[in-house]
GUMIGU-103556 format. One record per atom (N, C-alpha, C): x, y, z; residue in one letter. Coordinates in pm, whole numbers, padded with zeros to 5 digits, always signed. Layout:
! GUMIGU-103556
XYZa
...
***
This chain:
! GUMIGU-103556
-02723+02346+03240x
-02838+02277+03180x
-02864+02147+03256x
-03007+02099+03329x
-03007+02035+03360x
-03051+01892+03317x
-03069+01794+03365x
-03097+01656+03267x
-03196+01688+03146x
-03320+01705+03218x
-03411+01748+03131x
-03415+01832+03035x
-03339+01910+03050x
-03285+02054+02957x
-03212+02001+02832x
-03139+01913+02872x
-03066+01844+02781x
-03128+01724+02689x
-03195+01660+02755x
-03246+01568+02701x
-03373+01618+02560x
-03441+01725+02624x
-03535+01824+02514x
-03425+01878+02404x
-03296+01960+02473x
-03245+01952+02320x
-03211+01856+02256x
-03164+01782+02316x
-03116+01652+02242x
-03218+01618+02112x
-03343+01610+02180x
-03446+01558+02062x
-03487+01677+01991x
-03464+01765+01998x
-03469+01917+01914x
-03358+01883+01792x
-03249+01824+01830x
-03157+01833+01760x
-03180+01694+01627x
-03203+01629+01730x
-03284+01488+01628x
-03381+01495+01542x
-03509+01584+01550x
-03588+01613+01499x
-03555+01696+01359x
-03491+01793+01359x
-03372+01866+01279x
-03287+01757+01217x
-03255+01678+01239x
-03167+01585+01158x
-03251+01530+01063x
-03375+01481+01102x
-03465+01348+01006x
-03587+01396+00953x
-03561+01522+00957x
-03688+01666+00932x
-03731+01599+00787x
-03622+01568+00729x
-03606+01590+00542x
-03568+01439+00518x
-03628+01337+00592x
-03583+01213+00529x
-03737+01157+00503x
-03850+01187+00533x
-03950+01156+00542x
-04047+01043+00606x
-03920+01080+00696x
-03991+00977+00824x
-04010+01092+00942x
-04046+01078+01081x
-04090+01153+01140x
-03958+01113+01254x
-03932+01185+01333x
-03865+01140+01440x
-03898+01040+01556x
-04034+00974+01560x
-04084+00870+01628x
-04080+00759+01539x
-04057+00779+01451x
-04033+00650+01351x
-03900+00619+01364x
-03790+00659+01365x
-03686+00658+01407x
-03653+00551+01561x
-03706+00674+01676x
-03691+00580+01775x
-03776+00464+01779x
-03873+00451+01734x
-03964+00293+01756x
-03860+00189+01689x
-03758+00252+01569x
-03654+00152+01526x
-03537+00082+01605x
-03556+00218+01685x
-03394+00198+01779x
-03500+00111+01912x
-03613+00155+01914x
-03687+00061+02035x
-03636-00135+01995x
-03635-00157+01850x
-03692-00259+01831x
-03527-00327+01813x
-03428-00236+01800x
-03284-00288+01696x
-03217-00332+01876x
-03172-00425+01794x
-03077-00577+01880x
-02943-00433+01963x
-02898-00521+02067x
-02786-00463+02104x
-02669-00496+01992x
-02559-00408+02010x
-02445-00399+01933x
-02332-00485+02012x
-02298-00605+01947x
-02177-00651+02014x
-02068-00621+01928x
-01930-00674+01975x
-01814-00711+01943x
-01799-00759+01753x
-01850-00897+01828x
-01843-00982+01669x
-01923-00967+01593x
-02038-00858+01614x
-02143-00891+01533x
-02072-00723+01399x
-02042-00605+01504x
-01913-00504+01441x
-01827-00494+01379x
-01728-00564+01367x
-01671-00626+01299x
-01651-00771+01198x
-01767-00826+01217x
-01782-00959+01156x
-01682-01041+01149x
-01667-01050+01302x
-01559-01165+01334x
-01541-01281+01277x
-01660-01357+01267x
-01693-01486+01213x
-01682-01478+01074x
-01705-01370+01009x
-01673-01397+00877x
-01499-01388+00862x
-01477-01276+00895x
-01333-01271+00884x
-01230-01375+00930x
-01293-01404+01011x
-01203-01581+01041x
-01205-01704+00931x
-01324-01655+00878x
-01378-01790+00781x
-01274-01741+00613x
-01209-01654+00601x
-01161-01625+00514x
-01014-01678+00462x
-00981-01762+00533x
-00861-01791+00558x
-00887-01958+00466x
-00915-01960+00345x
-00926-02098+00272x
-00787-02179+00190x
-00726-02231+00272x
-00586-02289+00199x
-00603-02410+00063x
-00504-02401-00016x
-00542-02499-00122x
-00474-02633-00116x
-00359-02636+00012x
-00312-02785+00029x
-00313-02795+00167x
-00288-02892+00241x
-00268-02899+00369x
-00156-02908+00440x
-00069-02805+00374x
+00023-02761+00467x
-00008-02658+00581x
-00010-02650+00702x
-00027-02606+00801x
+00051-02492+00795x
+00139-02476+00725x
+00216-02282+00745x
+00125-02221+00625x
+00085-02298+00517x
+00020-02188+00453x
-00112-02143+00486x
-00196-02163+00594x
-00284-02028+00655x
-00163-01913+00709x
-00054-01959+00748x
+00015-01829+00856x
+00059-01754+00714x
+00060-01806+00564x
+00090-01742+00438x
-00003-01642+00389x
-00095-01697+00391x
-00251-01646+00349x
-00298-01535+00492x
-00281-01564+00598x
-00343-01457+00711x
-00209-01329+00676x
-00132-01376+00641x
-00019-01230+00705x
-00050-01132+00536x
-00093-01211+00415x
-00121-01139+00300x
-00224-01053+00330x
-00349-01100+00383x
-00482-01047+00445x
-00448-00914+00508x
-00359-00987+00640x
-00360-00833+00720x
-00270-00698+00671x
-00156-00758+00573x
-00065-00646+00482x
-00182-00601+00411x
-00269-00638+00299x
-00367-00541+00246x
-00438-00516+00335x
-00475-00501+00483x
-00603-00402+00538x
-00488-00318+00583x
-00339-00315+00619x
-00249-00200+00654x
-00261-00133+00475x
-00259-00219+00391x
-00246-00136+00284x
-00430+00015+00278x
-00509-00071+00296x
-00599+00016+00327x
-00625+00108+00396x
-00566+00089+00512x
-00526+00240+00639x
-00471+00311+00534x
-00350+00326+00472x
-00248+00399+00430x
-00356+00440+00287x
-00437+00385+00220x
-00507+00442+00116x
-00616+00550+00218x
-00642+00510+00342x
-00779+00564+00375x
-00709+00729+00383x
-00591+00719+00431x
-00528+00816+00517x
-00480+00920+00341x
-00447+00840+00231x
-00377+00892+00136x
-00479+00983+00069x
-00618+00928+00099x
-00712+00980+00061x
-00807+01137+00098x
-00728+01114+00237x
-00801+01249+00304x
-00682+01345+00308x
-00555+01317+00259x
-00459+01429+00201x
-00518+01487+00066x
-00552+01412-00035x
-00584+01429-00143x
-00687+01508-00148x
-00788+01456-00031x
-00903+01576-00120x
-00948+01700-00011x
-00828+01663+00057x
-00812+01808+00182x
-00802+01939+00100x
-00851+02041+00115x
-00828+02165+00089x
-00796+02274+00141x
-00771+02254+00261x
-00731+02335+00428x
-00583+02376+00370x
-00486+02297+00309x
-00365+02351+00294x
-00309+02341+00467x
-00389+02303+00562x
-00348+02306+00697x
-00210+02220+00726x
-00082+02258+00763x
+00007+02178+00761x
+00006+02073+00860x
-00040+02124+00979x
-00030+01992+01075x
-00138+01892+01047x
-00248+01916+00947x
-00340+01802+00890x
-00238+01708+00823x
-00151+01759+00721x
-00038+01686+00681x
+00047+01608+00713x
+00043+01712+00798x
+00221+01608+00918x
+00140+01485+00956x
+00029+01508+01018x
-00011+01434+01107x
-00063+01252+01009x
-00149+01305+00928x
-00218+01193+00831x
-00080+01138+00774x
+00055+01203+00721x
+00194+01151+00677x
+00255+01020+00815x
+00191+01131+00915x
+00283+01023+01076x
+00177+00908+01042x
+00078+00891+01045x
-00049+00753+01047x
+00030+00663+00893x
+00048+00718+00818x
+00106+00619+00710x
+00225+00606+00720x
+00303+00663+00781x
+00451+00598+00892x
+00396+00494+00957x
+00335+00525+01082x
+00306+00387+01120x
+00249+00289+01092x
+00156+00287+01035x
+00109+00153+00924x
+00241+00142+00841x
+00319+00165+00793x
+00414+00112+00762x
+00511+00055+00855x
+00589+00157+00941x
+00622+00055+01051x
+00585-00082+01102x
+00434-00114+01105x
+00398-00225+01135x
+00445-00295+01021x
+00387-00246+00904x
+00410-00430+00808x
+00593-00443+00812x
+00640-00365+00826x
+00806-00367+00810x
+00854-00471+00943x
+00801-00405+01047x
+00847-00480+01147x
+00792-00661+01161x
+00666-00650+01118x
+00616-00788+01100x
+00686-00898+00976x
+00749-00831+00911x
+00760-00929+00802x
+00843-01031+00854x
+00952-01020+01003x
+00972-01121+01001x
+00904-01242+01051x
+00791-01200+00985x
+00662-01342+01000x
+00672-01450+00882x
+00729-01378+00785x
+00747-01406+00674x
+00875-01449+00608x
+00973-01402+00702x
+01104-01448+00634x
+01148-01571+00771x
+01107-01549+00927x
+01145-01657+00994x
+01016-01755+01031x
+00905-01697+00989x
+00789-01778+01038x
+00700-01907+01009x
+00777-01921+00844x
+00741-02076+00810x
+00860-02160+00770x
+00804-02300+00747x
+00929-02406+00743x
+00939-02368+00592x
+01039-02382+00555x
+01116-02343+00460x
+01079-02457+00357x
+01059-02569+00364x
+01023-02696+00304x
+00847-02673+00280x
+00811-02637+00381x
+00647-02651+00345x
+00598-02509+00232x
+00680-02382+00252x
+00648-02245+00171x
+00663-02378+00062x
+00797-02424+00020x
+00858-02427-00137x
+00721-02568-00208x
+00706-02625-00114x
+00601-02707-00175x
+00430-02675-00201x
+00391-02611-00121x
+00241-02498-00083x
+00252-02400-00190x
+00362-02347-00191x
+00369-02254-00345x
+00346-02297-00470x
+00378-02407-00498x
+00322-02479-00592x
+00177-02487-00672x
+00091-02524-00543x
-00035-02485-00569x
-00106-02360-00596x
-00014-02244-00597x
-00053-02086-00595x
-00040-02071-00743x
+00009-02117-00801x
+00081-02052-00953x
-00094-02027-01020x
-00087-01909-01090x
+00059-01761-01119x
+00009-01648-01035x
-00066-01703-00919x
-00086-01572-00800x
+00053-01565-00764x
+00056-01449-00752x
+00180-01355-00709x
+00118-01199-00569x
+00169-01190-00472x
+00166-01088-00429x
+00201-00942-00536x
+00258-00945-00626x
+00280-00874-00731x
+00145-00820-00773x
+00010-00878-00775x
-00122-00875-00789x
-00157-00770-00728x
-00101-00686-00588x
-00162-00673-00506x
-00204-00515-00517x
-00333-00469-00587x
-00357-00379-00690x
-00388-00259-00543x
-00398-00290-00421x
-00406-00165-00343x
-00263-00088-00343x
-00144-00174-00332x
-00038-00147-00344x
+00044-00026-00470x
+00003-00085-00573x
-00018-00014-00663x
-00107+00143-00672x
-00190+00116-00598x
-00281+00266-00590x
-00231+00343-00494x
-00147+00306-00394x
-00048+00361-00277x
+00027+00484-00357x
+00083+00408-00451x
+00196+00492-00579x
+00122+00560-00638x
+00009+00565-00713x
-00018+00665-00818x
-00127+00762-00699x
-00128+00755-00583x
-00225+00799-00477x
-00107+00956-00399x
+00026+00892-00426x
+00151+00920-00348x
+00219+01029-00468x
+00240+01002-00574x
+00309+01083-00689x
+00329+01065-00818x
+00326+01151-00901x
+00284+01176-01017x
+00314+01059-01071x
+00271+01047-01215x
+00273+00892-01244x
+00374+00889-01351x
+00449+00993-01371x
+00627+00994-01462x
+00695+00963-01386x
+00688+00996-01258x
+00796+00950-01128x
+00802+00790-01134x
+00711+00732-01166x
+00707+00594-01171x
+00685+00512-01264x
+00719+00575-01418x
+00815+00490-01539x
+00943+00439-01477x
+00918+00349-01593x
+01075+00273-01515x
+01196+00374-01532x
+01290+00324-01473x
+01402+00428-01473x
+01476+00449-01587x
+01498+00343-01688x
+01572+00309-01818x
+01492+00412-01934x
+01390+00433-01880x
+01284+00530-01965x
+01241+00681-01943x
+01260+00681-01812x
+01181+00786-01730x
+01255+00946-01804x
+01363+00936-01865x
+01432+01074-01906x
+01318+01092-02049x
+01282+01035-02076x
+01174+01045-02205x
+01049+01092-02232x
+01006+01101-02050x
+00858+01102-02021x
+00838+01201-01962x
+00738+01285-01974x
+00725+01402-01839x
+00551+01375-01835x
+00494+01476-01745x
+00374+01503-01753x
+00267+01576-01877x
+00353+01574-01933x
+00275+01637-02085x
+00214+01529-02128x
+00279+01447-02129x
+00220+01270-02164x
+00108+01203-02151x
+00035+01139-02217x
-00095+01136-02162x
-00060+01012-02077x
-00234+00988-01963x
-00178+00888-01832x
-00185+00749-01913x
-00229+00712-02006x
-00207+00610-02111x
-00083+00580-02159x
-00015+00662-02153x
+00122+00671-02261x
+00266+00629-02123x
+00193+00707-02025x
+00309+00708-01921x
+00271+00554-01802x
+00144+00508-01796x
+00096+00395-01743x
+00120+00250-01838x
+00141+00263-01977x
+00195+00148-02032x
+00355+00142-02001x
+00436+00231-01951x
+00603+00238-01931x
+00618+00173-01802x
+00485+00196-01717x
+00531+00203-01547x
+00624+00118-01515x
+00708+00105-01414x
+00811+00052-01401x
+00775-00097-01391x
+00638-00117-01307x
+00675-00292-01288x
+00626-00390-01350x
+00548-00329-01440x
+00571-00404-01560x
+00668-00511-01595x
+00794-00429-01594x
+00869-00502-01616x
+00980-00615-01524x
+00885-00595-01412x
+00904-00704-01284x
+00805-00824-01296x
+00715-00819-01435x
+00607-00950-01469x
+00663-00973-01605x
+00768-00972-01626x
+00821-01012-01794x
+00916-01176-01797x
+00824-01248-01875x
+00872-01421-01868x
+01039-01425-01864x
+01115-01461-01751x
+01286-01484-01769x
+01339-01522-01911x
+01280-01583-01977x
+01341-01640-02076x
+01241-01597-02204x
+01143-01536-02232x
+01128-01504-02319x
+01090-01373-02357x
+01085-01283-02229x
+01074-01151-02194x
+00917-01120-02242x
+00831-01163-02273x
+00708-01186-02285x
+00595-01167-02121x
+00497-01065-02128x
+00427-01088-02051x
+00383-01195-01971x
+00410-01194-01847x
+00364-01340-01741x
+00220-01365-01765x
+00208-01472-01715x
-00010-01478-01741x
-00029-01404-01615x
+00105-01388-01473x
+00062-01320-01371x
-00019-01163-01406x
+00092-01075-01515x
+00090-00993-01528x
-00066-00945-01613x
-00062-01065-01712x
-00158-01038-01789x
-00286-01052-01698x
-00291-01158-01576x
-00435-01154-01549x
-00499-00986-01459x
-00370-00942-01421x
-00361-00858-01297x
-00424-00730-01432x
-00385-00727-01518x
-00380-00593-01644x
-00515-00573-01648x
-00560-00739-01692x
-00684-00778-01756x
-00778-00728-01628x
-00814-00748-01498x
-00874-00639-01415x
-00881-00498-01384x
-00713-00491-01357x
-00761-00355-01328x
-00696-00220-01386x
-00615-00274-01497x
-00582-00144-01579x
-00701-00028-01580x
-00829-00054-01610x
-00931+00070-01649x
-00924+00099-01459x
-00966+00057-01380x
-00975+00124-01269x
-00842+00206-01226x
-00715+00140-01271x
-00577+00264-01217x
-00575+00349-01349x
-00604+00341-01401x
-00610+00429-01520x
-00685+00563-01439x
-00783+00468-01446x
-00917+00615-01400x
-00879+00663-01277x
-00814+00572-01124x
-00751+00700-01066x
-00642+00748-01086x
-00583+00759-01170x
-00427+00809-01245x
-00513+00965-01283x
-00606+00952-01388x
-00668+01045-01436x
-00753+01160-01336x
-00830+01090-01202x
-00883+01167-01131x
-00807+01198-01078x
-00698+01181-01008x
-00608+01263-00907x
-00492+01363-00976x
-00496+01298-01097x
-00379+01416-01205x
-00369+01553-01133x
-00256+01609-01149x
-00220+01721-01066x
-00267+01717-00909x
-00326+01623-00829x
-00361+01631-00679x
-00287+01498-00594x
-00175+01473-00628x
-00166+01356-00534x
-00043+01432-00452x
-00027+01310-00382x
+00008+01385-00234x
+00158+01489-00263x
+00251+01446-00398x
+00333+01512-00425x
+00283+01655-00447x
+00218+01659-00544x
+00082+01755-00598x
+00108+01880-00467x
+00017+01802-00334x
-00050+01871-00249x
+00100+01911-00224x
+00184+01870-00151x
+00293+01935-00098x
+00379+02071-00171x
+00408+02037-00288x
+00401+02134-00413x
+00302+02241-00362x
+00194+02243-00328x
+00120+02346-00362x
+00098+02413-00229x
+00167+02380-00115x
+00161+02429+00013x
+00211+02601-00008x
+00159+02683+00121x
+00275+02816+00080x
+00425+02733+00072x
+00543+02814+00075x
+00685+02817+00132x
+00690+02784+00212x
+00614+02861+00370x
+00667+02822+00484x
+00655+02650+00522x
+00527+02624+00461x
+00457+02480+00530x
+00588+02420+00474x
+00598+02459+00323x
+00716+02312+00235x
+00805+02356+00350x
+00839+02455+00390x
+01013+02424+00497x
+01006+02366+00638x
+00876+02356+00675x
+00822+02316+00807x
+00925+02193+00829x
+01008+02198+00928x
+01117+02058+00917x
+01025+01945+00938x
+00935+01922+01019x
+00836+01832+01071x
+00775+01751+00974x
+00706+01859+00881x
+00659+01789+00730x
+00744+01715+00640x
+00864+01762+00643x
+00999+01735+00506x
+01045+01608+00570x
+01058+01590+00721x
+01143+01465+00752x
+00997+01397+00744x
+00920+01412+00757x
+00769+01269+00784x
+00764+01179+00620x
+00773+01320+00530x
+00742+01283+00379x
+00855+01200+00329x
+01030+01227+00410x
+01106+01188+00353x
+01128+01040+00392x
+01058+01072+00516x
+01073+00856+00588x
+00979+00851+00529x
+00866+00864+00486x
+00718+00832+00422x
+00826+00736+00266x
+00878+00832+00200x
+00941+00776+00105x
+01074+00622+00096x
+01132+00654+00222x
+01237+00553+00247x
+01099+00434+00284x
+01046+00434+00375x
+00914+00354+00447x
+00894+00254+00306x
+00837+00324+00208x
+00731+00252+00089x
+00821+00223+00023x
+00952+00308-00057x
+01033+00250-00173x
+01171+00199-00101x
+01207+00173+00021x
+01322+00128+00028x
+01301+00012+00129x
+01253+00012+00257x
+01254-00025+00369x
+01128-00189+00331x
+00991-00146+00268x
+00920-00244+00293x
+00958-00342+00157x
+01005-00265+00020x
+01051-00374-00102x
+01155-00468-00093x
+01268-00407+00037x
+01417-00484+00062x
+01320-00581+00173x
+01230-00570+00306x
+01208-00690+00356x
+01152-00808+00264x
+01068-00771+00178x
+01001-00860+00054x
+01163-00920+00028x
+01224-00827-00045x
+01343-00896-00122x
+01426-01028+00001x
+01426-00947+00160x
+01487-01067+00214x
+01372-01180+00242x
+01275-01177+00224x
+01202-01296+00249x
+01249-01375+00129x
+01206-01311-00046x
+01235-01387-00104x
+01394-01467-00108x
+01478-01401-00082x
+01608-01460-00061x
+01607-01569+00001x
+01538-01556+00154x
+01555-01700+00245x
+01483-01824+00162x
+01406-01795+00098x
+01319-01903+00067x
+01313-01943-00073x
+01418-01864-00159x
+01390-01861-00300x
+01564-01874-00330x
+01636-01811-00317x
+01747-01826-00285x
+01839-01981-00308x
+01944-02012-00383x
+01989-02115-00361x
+02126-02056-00445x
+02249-02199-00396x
+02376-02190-00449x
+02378-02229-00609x
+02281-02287-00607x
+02290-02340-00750x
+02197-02233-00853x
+02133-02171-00754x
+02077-02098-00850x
+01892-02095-00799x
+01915-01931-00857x
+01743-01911-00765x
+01635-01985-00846x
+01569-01976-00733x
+01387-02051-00796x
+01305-01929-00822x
+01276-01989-00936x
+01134-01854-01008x
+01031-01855-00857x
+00994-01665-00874x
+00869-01652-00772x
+00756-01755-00823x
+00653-01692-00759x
+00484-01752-00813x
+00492-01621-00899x
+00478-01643-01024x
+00397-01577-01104x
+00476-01520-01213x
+00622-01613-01170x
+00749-01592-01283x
+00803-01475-01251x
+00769-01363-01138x
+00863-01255-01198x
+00979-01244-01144x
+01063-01177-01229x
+01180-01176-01206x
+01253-01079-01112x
+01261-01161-00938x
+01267-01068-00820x
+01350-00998-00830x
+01495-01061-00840x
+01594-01014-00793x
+01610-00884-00880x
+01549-00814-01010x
+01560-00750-01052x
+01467-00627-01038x
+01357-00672-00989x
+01238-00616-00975x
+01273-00556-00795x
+01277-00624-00729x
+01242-00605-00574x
+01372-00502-00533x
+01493-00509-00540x
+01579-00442-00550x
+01583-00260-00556x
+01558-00212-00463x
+01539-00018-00473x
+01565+00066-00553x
+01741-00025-00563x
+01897+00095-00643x
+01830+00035-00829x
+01788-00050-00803x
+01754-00063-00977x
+01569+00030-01013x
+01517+00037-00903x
+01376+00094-00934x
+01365+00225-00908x
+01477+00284-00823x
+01451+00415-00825x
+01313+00477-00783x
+01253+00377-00716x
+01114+00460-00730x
+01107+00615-00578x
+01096+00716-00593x
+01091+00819-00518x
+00992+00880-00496x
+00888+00926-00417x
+00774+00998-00478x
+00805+01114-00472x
+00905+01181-00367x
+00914+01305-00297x
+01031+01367-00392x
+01101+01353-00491x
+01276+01344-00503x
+01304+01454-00470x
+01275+01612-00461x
+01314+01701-00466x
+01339+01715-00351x
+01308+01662-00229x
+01314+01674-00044x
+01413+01596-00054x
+01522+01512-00125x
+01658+01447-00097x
+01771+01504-00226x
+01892+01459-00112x
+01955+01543-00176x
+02028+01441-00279x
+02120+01499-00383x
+02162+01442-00471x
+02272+01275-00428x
+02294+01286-00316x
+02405+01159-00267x
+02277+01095-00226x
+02174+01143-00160x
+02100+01076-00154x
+02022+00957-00221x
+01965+01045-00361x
+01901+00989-00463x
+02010+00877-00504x
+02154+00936-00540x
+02260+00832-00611x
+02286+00714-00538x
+02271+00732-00388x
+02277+00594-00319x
+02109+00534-00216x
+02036+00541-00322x
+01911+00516-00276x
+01877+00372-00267x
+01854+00360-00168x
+01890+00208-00107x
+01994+00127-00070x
+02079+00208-00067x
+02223+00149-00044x
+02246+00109+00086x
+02234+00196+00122x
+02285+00225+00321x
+02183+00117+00414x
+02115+00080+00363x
+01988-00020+00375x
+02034-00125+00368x
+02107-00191+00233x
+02146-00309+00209x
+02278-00374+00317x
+02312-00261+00323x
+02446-00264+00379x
+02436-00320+00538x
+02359-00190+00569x
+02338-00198+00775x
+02253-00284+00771x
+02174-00348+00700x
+02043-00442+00757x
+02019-00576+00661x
+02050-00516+00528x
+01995-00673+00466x
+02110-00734+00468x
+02242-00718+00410x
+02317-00791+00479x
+02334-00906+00565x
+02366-00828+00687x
+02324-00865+00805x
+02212-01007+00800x
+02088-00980+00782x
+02022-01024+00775x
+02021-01171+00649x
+02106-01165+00569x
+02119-01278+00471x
+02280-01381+00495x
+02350-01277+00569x
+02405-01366+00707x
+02414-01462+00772x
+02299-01441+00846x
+02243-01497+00945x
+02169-01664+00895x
+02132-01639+00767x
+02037-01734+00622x
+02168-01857+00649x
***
């Protein structure tokens, strides 16, 4: 086909596109005659996104506080974009699986590996005073995070553990979403009473996780795997992606949180409440949350020492060094 050949279909093909919008296909190009070139910053809205960065004291580490929260929720958004096109895939195609599972590996990889932005990257004196001004924002807030989990597996898997033998899926998502586990990672130290953190975070967006609790019922990514033939569930490729997919979200990225809070929250005399009162050391901790999405792809020593081998080879180590 030569230039010309091509260029006539080309607009054959255009014409066919805007047939049914009720414009004509010369209305079209006289638009594209008249529309600005496409840059860089104007694509991404550089300038705005820079301008987003508004601190409330003038400590100089808390923008590097506020930028590294920013860029963890747009990794949190890859990993929803990606959680999303498992969910409403219908191909059953396994390497669609593997593959969209490897993309939310690596967006996880990144925030894991970055956090030590967060545990070595500000003065230790300026976090404890800059925090001050945050109260009762809490990263605990951080409601994409939350949709990761009920996006990832059923929503009995993620009653708290002290409860979870009580609950199955017969339950309505009301009944099993008032138990959820972290709840009880926003309960006042001393009077076990709802935080105002907790309450403001409820007060938004309970009806929206509710409602995707309810739309994805029976389809989340546990769901989909469940419903593969046999062969795909034994595909080794799929089982190890899903099973680091699981260490990734419930073991690997809650223990770096937990060592940040350690360096900076941490003391001999005794720890300092987060922002937003909750109670870390109980909350952030793996072996007490149990949270799994996959459990049936690990094996029983597994599950019993879930998070263990973690604490040991790396956080450790790492609080060491503190």
């Amino acid at each position: 086909m030569d230039k010309d050949e091509r260029i006539t279909s080309q607009i054959n093909k255009l014409e066919e596109k805007f047939k049914n919008s009720g414009q004509d296909l010369s209305s079209y190009l006289d638009g594209l005659l008249y529309q600005r070139y496409l840059t860089y910053w104007d694509y991404i809205h550089l300038d705005t996104l820079l301008s987003l960065q508004v601190p409330r004291t003038y400590f100089p580490d808390e923008e590097i506080f506020i930028m590294y929260h920013q860029i963890t929720e747009l990794y949190f958004k890859l990993i929803l974009h990606e959680q999303k096109q498992l969910v409403d895939d219908k191909s059953q195609d396994v390497d669609f699986f593997i593959e969209r599972t490897r993309r939310i590996n690596s967006y996880y990889k990144a925030l894991i590996t970055s956090f030590g932005i967060m545990i070595k990257g500000m003065e230790r004196e300026q976090f404890l005073r800059y925090r001050m001004a945050l109260l009762p924002a809490s990263g605990f807030q951080s409601v994409q995070y939350r949709m990761i989990e009920l996006y990832a597996t059923p929503l009995e898997h993620l009653v708290h553990p002290s409860e979870r033998s009580t609950f199955s899926e017969k339950d309505t998502i009301e009944e099993l979403y008032e138990h959820i586990y972290w709840k009880k990672g926003a309960t006042d130290l001393k009077t076990g009473e709802k935080t105002l953190t907790l309450k403001q975070f409820e007060y938004r967006y309970t009806p929206r996780l509710i409602r995707i609790a309810k739309q994805i019922k029976g389809r989340t990514i546990h769901h989909k795997y469940e419903n593969l033939p046999q062969a795909s569930q034994n595909n080794p490729e799929l089982t190890t992606a899903l099973k680091k997919l699981d260490v990734n979200a419930n073991v690997n990225w809650p223990l770096m949180h937990l060592g940040s809070a350690y360096h900076y929250l941490d003391r001999e005399e005794g720890s300092i409440s987060a922002t937003g009162g909750t109670n870390w050391k109980d909350f952030l901790p793996p072996r007490f949350q149990k949270i799994i999405f996959f459990p049936t792809l690990h094996t029983e020593e597994e599950l019993d020492n879930w998070g263990k081998e973690w604490v040991e080879h790396t956080f450790n180590p790492i609080q060491n060094k503190n």
